[in-house]
C-alpha positions in Angstrom: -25.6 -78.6 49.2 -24.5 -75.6 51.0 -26.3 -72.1 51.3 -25.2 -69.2 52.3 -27.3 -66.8 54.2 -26.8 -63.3 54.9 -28.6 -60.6 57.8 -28.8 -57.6 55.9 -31.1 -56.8 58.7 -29.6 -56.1 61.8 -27.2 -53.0 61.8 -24.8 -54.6 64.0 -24.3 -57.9 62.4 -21.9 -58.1 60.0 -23.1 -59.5 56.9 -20.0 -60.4 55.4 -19.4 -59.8 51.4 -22.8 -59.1 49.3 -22.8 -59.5 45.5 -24.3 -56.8 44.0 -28.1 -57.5 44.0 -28.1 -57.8 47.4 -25.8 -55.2 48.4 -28.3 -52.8 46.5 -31.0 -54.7 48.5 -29.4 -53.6 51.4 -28.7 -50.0 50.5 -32.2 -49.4 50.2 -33.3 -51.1 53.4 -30.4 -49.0 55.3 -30.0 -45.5 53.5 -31.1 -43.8 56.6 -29.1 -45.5 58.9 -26.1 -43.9 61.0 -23.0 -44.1 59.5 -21.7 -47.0 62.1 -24.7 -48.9 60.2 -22.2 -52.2 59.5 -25.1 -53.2 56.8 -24.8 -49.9 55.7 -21.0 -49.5 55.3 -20.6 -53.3 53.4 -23.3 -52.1 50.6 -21.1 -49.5 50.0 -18.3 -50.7 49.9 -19.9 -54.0 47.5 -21.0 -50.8 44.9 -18.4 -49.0 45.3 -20.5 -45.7 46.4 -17.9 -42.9 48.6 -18.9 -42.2 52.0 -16.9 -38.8 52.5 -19.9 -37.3 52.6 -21.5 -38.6 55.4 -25.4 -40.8 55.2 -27.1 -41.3 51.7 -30.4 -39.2 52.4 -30.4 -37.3 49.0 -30.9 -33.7 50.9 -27.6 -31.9 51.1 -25.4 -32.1 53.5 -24.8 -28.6 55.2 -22.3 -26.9 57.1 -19.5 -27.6 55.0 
């Protein structure tokens, strides 16, 4: 039997495609993260969430 694992740990390691559980999984583990997070950029991508505006942090974003 095979099994697929995935790092949703480490930043800089790709983990490839998530299904949705674990792509959620991941977005709360790496909200904070910088936006070259690679965790970070798959979970979003997996739900579908847009990036334009920069980090998820929930405080808004100023300057603009």
């Amino acid at each position: 039997m095979r099994s697929l694992i995935s790092n949703i740990g480490d930043c800089f390691a790709d983990p490839g495609e998530l299904p949705q559980g674990q792509a959620q999984r991941a977005l709360d583990i790496h909200t904070l993260c910088s936006p070259r997070c690679l965790v970070l950029q798959r979970a979003k991508r997996a739900l579908g969430v847009d990036d334009r505006d920069g980090p998820l942090t929930g405080a808004p974003q100023g300057g603009r």
